[in-house]
C-alpha positions in Angstrom: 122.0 128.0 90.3 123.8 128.6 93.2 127.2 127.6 94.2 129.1 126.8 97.6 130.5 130.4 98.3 127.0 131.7 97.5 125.4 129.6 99.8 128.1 130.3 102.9 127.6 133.6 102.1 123.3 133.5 102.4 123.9 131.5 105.3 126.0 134.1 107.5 123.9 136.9 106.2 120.6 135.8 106.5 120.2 134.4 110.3 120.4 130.5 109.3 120.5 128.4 111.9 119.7 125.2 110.9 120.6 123.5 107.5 118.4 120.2 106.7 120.5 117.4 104.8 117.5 115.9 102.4 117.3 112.7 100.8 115.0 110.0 100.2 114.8 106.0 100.8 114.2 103.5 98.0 111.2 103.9 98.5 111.0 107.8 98.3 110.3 108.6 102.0 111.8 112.0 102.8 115.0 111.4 105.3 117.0 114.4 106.6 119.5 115.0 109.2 120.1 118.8 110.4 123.6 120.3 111.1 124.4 124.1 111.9 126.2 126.7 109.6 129.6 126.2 111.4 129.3 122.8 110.0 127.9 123.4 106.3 131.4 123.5 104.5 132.9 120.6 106.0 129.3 118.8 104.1 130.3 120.1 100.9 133.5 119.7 100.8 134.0 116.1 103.1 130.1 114.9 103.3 128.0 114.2 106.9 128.1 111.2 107.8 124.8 108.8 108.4 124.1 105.1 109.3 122.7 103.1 106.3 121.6 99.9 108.8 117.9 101.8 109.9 117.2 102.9 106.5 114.8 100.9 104.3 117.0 99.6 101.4 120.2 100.9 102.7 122.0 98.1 104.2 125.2 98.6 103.2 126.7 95.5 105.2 128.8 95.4 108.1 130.0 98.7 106.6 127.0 100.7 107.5 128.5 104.6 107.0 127.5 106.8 104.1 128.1 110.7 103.2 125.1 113.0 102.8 126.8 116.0 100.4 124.5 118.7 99.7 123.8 119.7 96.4 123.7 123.9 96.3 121.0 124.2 93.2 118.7 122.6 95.1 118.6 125.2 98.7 114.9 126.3 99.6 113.7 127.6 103.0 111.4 125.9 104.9 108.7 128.1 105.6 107.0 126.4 108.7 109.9 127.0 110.6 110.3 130.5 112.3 111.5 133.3 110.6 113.8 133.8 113.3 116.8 131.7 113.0 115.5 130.6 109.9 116.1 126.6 108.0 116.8 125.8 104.8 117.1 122.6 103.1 119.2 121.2 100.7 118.9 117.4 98.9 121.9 115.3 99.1 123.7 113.1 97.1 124.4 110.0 99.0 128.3 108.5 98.6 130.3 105.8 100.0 133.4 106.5 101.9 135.4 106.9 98.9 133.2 108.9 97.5 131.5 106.7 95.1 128.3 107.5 94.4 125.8 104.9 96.4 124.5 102.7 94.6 121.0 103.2 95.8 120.8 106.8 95.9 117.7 107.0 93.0 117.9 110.5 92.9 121.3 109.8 91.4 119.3 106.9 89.7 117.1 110.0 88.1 120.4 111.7 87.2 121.9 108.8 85.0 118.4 108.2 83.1 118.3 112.0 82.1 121.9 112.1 81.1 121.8 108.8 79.5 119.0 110.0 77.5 120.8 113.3 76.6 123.3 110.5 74.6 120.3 110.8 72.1 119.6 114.1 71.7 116.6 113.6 74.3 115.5 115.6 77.0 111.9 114.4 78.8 109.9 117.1 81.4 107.3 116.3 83.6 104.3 117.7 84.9 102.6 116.2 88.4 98.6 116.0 89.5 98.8 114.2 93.0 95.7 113.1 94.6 95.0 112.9 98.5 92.8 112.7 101.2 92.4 115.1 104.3 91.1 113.2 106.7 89.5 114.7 110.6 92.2 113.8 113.2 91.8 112.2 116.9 93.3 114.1 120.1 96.2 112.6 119.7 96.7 113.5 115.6 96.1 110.2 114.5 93.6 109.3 111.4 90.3 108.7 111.9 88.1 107.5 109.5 86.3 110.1 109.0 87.0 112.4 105.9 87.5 116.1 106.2 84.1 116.9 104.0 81.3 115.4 101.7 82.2 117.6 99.1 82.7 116.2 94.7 84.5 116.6 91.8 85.6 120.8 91.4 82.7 121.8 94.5 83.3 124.8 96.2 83.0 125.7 99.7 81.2 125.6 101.9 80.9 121.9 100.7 84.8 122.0 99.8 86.1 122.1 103.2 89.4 122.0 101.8 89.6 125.1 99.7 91.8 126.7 102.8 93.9 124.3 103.5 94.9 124.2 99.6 95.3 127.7 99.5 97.9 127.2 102.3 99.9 124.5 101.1 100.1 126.6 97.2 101.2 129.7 99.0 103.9 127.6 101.3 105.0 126.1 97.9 105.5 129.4 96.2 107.6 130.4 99.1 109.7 127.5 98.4 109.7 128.6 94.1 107.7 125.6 93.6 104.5 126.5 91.4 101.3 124.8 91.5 99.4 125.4 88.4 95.9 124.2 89.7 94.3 123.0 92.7 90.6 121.6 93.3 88.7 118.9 94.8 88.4 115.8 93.8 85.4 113.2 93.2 86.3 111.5 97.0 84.5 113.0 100.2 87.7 114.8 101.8 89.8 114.0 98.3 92.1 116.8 96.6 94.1 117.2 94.1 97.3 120.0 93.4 98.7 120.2 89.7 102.5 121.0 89.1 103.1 122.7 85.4 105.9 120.4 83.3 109.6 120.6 84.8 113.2 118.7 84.4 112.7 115.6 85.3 114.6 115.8 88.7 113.1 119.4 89.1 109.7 117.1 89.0 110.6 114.7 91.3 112.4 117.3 94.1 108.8 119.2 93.4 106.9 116.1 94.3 109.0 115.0 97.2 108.6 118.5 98.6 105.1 118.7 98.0 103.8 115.6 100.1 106.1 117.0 103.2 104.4 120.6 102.7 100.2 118.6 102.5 101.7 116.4 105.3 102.9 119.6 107.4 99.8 122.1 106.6 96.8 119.2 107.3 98.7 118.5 111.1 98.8 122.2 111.6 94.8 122.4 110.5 94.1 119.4 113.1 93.8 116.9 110.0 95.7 113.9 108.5 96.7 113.7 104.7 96.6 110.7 103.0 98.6 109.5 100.0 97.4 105.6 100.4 96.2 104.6 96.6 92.4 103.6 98.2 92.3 104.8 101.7 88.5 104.3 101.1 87.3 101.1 99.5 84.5 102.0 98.2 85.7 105.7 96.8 87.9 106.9 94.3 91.6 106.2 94.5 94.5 108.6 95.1 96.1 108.9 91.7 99.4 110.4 90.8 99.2 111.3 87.1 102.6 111.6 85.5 102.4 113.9 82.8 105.3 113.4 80.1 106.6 115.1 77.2 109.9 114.4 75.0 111.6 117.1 72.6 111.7 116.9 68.3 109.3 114.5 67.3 109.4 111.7 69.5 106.3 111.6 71.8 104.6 108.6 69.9 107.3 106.7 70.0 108.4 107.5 73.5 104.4 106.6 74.1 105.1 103.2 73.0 108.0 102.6 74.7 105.9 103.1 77.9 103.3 100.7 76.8 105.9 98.3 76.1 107.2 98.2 79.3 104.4 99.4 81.6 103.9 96.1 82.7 107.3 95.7 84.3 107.5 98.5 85.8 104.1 98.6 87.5 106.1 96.8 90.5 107.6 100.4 91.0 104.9 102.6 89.9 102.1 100.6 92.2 104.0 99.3 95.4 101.5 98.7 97.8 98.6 95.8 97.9 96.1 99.2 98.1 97.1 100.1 94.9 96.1 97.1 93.3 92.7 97.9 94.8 93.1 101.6 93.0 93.6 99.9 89.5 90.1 99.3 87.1 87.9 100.8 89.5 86.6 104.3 89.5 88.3 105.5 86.4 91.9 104.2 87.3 92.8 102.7 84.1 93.0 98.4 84.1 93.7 98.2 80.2 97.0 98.9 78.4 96.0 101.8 75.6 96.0 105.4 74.5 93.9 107.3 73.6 93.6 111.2 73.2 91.3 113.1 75.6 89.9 109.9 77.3 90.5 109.3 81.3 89.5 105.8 80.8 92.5 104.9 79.3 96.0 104.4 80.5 98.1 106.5 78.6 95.9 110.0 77.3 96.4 113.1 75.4 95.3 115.7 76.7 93.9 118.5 74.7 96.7 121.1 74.0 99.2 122.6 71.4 102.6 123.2 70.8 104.9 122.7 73.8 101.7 121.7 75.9 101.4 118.4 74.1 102.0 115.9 76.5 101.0 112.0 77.6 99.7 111.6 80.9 100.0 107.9 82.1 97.3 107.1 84.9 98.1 104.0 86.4 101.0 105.3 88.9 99.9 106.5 92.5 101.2 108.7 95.4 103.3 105.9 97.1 105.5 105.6 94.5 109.6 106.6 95.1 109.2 109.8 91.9 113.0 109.2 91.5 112.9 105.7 90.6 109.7 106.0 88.4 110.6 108.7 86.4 114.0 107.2 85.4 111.8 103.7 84.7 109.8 106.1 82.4 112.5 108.0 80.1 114.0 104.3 79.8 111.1 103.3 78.6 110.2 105.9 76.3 113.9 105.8 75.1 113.6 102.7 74.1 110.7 103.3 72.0 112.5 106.3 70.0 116.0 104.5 70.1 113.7 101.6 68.5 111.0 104.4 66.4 108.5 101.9 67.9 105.7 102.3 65.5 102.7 103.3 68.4 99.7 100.9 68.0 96.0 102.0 67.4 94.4 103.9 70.0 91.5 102.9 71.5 89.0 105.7 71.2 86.3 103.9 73.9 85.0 104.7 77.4 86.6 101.6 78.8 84.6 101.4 81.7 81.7 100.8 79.9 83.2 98.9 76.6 81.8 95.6 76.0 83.7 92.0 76.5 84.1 91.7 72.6 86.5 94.9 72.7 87.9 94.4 76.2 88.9 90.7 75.5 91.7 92.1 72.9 93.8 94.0 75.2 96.3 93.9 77.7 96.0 94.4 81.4 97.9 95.7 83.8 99.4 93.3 86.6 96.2 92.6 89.2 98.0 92.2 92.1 101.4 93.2 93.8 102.4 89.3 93.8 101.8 89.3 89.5 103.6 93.0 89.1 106.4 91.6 91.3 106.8 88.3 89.3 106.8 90.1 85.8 109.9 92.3 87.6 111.6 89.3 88.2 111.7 87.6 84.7 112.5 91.6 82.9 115.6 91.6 81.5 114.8 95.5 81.1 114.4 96.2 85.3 117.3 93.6 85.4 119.4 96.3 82.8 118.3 99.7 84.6 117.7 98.8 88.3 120.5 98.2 90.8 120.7 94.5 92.1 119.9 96.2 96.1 116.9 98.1 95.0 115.4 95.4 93.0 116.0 92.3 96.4 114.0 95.0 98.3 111.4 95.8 96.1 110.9 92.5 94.9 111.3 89.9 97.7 
């Protein structure tokens, strides 16, 4: 924890030259705006001003400024840039004019759930596994459509073409104090996947946001292209982003129900694109609503540990999604299962892609298509409760 006088201080001594402003869209693309040390105190203490108009969600009216104020506990260097007249980054809360907070800032969004859920007693962590592709890139640096190798599930190189670049973006992560607890590749030719151990929620969701700018940043310099897209091959596995979850005390069942509850309208915000639609019930990307322990068939799992590495991993979400806004949809919804002691409902201990009508025909799916998750947003008096009017009209229309 670092605070303002600390920071001036690491600036002037340490060669800074550049200071990056962070903060993400509604839709959790990364956004910054740099400024120089000579201006760093003026941001914490009056904010730097941006214009909401040409940011997705933003639209703030005729009134278009807002304040970027950097937050001091969150400062990291970036490690691509020089080490010469060095850059750090900071994320930002995002205020009015008057210096209200904005109402679609969903990292403040993130802030509210965990301190609303602190109210109970409650505190919820959360662990990341993000899937992506690494695909070969043209002249230019655009995608092609061919992937980066032929390689499977946990294969080593030579076949595992991306062994390197994984290396490279865990070691530019633990230059930033973010710690990746595995890495491997994945069942998808070119597919890989980095695994994040369990954090504070926002810790989590600053950790995720960094990480796609660092895979982003390391495939470019390796002449690739990473992709997040939830099927950037049709006929392949899906990029997945598994949200692992645990709750303190003795709430994790009920927390797991809550989920379940509510999974359904908040898919809207955990799938966003058409592609992810084409992710869901294919491949092992889960279609049914159901837990059960140790099985990747099914939405919610246990994964096999014990004591404080008992956890839920739901499997449905996938990399496009803002981490902000879908981990504060999450703690509401496992709050309301513990504020409610939900009783959990039986799991289902079957490999669901190979279960038979008779069982299938009993359960719950997941919304198909964007249009259906969309349309079970709208009616949800619970998205209607937790998400602001401005982020739902964008997501929704």
């Amino acid at each position: 924890m670092y605070d303002i006088k600390t920071i001036l201080d690491y600036v002037n001594e340490e060669d800074i030259k550049f200071i990056r402003c962070a903060f993400v869209d509604i839709y959790g693309k990364p956004k910054n705006v740099s400024i120089m040390p000579h201006e760093l105190e003026r941001a914490f203490n009056y904010g730097i001003a941006i214009d909401s108009r040409a940011i997705d969600g933003f639209n703030n009216g005729y009134k278009s400024d807002l304040l970027l104020f950097p937050r001091p506990d969150t400062i990291t260097i970036l490690p691509w840039r020089p080490r010469e007249g060095r850059v750090i980054r900071m994320f930002c809360d995002i205020k009015y004019p008057d210096e209200t907070d904005f109402v679609s800032d969903t990292r403040k969004l993130l802030e509210k759930a965990i301190n609303y859920a602190k109210e109970f007693d409650v505190e919820f962590k959360f662990g990341s596994e993000i899937e992506f592709y690494l695909f070969k890139a043209t002249e230019d640096g655009d995608k092609t459509d061919i992937p980066y190798d032929k390689a499977g599930y946990m294969d080593m190189a030579p076949d595992d073409k991306g062994e390197n670049i994984r290396r490279e973006i865990c070691l530019m992560l633990e230059e930033m104090q973010i710690l990746p607890v595995s890495s491997h590749h994945e069942e998808g030719p070119g597919q890989n996947e980095i695994a994040f151990r369990y954090s504070t929620a926002l810790e989590a969701a600053d950790m995720a946001t960094t990480f796609k700018t660092v895979v982003k940043m390391v495939a470019s310099r390796n002449g690739l292209v990473a992709s997040f897209e939830p099927k950037p091959i049709i006929d392949k596995p899906g990029n997945g982003y598994h949200v692992n979850f645990s709750v303190n005390g003795d709430y994790l069942k009920y927390a797991i129900e809550g989920v379940l509850t509510h999974i359904k309208e908040i898919t809207a915000f955990l799938n966003i694109s058409n592609s992810s639609y084409d992710r869901l019930g294919k491949l092992m990307a889960p279609k049914y609503i159901s837990w059960s322990r140790e099985n990747r068939s099914e939405l919610i799992r246990i994964p096999a540990a014990k004591d404080n590495y008992v956890r839920a991993e739901l499997r449905s979400p996938d990399p496009l999604m803002n981490p902000y806004l879908a981990f504060a949809l999450i703690i509401y919804a496992g709050l309301d299962g513990i504020v409610n002691k939900s009783n959990l409902r039986n799991p289902v201990d079957a490999d669901l892609n190979k279960a038979d009508s008779s069982l299938l025909s009993k359960l719950e799916m997941l919304p198909s298509t964007l249009e259906e998750a969309k349309a079970i947003a709208r009616k949800s008096e619970f998205i209607k409760k937790y998400v602001p009017k401005d982020i739902m009209e964008n997501y929704l229309k």
